[in-house]
N, C-alpha and C positions, 0 to 999 in steps of 0.2 A: 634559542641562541643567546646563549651570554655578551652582555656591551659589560666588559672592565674600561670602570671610569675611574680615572686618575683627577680627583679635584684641586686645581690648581690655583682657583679663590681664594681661601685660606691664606694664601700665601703671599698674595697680593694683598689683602685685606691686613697684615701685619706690616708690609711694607708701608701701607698709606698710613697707619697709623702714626708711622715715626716722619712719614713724608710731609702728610697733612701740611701742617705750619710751616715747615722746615725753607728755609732759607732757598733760589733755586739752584745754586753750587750745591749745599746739602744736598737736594731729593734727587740730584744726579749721580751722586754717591753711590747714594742709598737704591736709587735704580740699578745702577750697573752691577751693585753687591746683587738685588732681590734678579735679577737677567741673569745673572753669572750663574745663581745656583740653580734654578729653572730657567733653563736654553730656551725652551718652547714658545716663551714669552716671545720672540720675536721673531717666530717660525713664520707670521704671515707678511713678512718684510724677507727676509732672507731667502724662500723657497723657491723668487724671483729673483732672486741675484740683488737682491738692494740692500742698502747698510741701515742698520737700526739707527734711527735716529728717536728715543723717546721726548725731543722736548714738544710738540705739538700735544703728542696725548700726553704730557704731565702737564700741559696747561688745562686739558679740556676732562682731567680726573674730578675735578672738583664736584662736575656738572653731571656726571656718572657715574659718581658714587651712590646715589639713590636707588638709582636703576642697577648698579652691581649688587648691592645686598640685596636687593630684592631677587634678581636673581639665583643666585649663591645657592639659595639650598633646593632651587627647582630646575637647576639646569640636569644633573644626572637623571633624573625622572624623565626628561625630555627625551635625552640621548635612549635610556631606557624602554620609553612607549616606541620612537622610533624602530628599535629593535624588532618590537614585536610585532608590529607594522608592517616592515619591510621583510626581514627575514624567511616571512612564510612564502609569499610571491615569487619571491625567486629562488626558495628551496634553497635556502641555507640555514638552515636553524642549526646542523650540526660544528656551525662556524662562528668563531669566539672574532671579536671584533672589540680593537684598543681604541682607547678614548678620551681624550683631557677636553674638562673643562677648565676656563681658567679667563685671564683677563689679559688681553692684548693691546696694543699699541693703536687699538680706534679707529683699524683699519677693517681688516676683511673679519666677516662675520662668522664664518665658518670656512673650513678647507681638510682635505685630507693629503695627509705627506706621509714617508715612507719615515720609518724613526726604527735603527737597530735593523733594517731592512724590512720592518714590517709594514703593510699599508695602517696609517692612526689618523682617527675623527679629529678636528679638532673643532671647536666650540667656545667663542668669545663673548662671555656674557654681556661685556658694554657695548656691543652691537646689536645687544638682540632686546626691541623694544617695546614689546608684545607680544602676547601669548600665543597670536596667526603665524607671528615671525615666527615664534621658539617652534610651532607644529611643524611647519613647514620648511623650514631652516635642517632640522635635524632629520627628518624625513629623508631630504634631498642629499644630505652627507653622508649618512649611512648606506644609501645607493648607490653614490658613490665606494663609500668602505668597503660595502658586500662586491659591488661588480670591479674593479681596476684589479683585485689578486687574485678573484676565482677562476680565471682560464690557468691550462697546464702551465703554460708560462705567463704570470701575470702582466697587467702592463706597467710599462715604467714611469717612475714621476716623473721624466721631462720625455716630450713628445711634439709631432708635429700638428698643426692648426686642428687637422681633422680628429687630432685625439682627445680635444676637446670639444671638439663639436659635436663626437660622436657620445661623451661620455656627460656634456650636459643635457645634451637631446634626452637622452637616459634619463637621468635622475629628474629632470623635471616634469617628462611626461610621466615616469611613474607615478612623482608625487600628484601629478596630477588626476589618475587614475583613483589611488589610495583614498585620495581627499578630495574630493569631488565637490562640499560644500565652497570652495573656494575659488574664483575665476581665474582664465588660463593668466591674466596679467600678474593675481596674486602669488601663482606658482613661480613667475618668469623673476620676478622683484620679491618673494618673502612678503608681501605686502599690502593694501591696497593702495592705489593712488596711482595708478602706471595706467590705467585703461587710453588716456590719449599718447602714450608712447605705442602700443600695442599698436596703435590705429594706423601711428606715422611706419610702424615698421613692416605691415600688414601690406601699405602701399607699395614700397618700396622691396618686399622680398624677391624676387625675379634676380635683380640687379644684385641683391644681397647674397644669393646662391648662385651668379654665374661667378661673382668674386672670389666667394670662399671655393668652390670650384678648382678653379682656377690656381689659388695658394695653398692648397690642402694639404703639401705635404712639407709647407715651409714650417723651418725652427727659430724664425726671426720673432724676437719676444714682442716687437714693433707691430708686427702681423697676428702677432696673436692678442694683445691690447685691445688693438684695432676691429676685432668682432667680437672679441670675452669683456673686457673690461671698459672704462672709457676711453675714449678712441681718440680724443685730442685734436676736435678739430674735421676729421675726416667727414666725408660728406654724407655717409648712412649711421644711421641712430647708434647710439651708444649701445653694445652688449646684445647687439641683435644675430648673433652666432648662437645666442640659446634659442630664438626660436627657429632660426634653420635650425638648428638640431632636433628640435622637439616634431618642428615639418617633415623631415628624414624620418626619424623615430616613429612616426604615424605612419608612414607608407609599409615599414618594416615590421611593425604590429600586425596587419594583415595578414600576413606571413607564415612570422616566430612567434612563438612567447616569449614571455618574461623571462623562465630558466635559460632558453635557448641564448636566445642575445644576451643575456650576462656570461655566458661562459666562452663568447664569442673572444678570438686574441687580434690584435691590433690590425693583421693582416687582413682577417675577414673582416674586420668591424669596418677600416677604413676600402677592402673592393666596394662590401656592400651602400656605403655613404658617397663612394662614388658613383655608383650606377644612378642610386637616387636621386643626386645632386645633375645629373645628366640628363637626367629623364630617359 
């Protein structure tokens, strides 16, 4: 299965050039000229409804610029092994899968978004800060890539609590499967260093799946923050909607395979995520 990567490094890497030194009224210029011509750049701010604002990461390029070139020329390789990785498992090799790497705004490390209508990887080198990240990182996206368009009717990029619950449960216990050297806290964070998050969230899962339960088929971005990303406050762990997912995703391994539940469409993925979630 072919990954067409669109490298979108380069591009950045001309932009800092001129930004480097440049005054910070200049490198905002010069920002919104290098954003204007590559959109993408700020696809992990927009995809959620929020307005690009680059002045935090044009403070914090300086400090990531090291870590970008270094990246630069290993990122499509990454996206690439990914490919080969995932594709077989879940019987898609005859399935071409778009993909930019490129350099973003310092936020989300990776995502996939519908771009021209199609489902596309994307892959932000100044978030990825290790070569466990890069394995694991891209693994995870491409599972994503390969599974959200292969049902008859693919799923859509905006969706309720349980379409992402149901669709990181996915990709993380696959990667987990795949890559097996690496503990389940590494697959949940890209990382190591979470194992006492794991433990707080271990304790507390019960409460964390009568909740999502509960909100499954809400579209409030608030509710979805609140068990995918950080949660502000709220009283269970930050981003513990990936391991209900990955807890679901295990019951449902039992079952299906891997080809099966990727070709599943929202309707069954989300009956099946509720029975589980119900016991």
């Amino acid at each position: 299965m072919p990954a067409l990567v669109r490298d979108l490094v380069p591009a950045f890497l001309d932009f800092w050039r001129q930004a480097a030194d440049a005054p910070p009224a200049r490198q905002l210029i010069l920002w919104r000229e290098y954003a204007a011509r590559h959109p993408e750049v700020v696809g992990d701010v927009t995809r959620d409804g929020g307005e690009p604002d680059p002045g935090p990461a044009l403070v914090r390029y300086p400090e990531l610029i090291g870590r970008i070139t270094a990246n630069a020329p290993l990122a499509a390789g990454w996206i690439e092994q990914a490919a080969r990785l995932v594709a077989p498992v879940l019987q898609a090799e005859d399935r071409t899968v778009r993909c930019v790497s490129m350099v973003g705004l310092a936020k989300s490390n990776g995502w996939v978004s519908k771009v021209d209508g199609r489902h596309t990887l994307f892959l932000a080198v100044e978030q990825v800060p290790h070569a466990t990240a890069a394995r694991i990182l891209a693994a995870h996206e491409m599972a994503h890539a390969i599974q959200l368009p292969m049902p008859a009717t693919p799923w859509p990029q905006d969706g309720p609590l349980g379409h992402g619950i149901f669709a990181e449960g996915f990709a993380t216990l696959l990667t987990t499967e795949l890559l097996p050297e690496y503990g389940p806290a590494e697959h949940l964070w890209f990382g190591p260093g979470h194992e006492d998050w794991l433990a707080e969230c271990e304790q507390v899962l019960s409460a964390a799946q009568a909740e999502i339960l509960a909100c499954l088929d809400s579209t409030d971005p608030d509710t979805q923050r609140r068990y995918l990303t950080l949660n502000a406050g709220h009283h269970l762990p930050d981003r513990i909607g990936y391991l209900v997912g990955v807890r679901a995703l295990e019951q449902l391994r039992r079952a299906y395979t891997w080809p099966e539940l990727a070709r599943w469409d929202t309707d069954r993925a989300m009956a099946e995520l509720r029975r589980v979630l119900a016991g």
